[in-house]
C-alpha positions in Angstrom: 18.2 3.3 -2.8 20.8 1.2 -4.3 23.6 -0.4 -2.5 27.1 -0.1 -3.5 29.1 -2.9 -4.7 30.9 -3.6 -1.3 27.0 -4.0 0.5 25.9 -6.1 -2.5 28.8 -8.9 -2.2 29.4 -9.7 1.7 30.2 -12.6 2.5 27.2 -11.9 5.9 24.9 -15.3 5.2 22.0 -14.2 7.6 21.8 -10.9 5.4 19.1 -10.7 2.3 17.8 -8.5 -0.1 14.7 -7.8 -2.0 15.2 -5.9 -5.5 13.8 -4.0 -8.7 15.3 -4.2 -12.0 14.5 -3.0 -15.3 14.2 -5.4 -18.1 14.3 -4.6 -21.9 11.2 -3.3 -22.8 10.7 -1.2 -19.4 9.6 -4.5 -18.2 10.2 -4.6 -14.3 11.1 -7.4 -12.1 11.2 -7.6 -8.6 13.3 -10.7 -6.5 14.6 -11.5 -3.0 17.7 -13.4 -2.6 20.7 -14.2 0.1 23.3 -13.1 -2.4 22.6 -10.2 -4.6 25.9 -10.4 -6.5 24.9 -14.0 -7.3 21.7 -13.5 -8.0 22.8 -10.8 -10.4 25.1 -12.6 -12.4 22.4 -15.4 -13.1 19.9 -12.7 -14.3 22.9 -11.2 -16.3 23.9 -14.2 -18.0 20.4 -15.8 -18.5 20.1 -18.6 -16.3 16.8 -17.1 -14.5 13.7 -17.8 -17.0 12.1 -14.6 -16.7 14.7 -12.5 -17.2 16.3 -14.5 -19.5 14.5 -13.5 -22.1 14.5 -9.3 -21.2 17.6 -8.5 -21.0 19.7 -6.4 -20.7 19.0 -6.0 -17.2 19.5 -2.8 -14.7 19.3 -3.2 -11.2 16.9 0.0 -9.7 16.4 -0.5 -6.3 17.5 -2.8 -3.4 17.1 -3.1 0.1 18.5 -5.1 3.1 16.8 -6.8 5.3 18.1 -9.4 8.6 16.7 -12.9 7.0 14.9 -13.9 4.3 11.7 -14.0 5.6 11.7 -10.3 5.5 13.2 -9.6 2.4 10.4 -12.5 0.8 7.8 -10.9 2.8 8.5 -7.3 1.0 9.0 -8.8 -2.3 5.3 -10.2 -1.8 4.3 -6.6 -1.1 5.8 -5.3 -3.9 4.7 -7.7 -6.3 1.1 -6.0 -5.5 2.4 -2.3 -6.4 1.7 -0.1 -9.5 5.2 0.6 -12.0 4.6 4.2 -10.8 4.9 3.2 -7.5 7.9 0.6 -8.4 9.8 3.4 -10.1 8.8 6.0 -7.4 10.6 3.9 -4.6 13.4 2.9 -6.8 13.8 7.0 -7.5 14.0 7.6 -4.2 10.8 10.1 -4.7 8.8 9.5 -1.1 6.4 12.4 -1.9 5.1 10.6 -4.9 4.9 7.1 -3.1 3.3 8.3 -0.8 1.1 10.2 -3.0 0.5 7.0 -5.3 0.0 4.8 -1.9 -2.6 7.1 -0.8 -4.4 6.6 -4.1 -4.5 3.2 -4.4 -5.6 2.6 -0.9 -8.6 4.9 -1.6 -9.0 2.6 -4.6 -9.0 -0.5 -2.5 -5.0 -1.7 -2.3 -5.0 -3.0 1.0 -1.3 -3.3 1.6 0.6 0.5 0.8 3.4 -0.3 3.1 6.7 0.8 2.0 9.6 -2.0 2.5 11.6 -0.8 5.2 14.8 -2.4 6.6 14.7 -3.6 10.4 15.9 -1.4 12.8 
């Protein structure tokens, strides 16, 4: 799921985000911030040291959330995914996740939650 343009830049402050994007290389980088359009334009124009250096940049994948506790605490998670599983949420393909999540919990990945928005 990616948000349009008028989602990514309102002006809400108790709104936050967690994201994927793909770096040069196939290189994938996942953040959480209070202002995506912000946070955007830093990776963009290099001022974010990871990304800096692997660009040019595409944002995949973004998600919502009410505070930033919850978009921080879903970045954590998927810090602890697989690519497949990165690209599979970012594709929108929930039969694969949930195929990949069922593999790596029989492997021993404790945490196969998907990041979901509150309701």
């Amino acid at each position: 799921m990616v948000a349009s343009q008028s989602q990514i830049s309102g002006e809400n402050d108790s709104m936050a985000w967690v994201y994927v994007l793909e770096c040069a290389k196939e290189v994938l980088y996942v953040g959480s911030t209070r202002d995506l359009d912000a946070r955007m334009d830093q990776h963009t124009t290099g001022r974010i040291g990871f990304t800096s250096r692997r660009r040019p940049l595409k944002l995949l994948w973004c998600l919502e959330f009410g505070d930033i506790s919850e978009a921080y605490a879903a970045e954590r998670r998927l810090h602890g995914w697989s690519r497949a599983k990165k690209l599979a949420l970012a594709a929108g393909d929930t039969e694969l996740l949930r195929e990949l999540s069922q593999r790596r919990t029989r492997s021993g990945d404790s945490d196969n939650k998907t990041p979901e928005p509150p309701s």
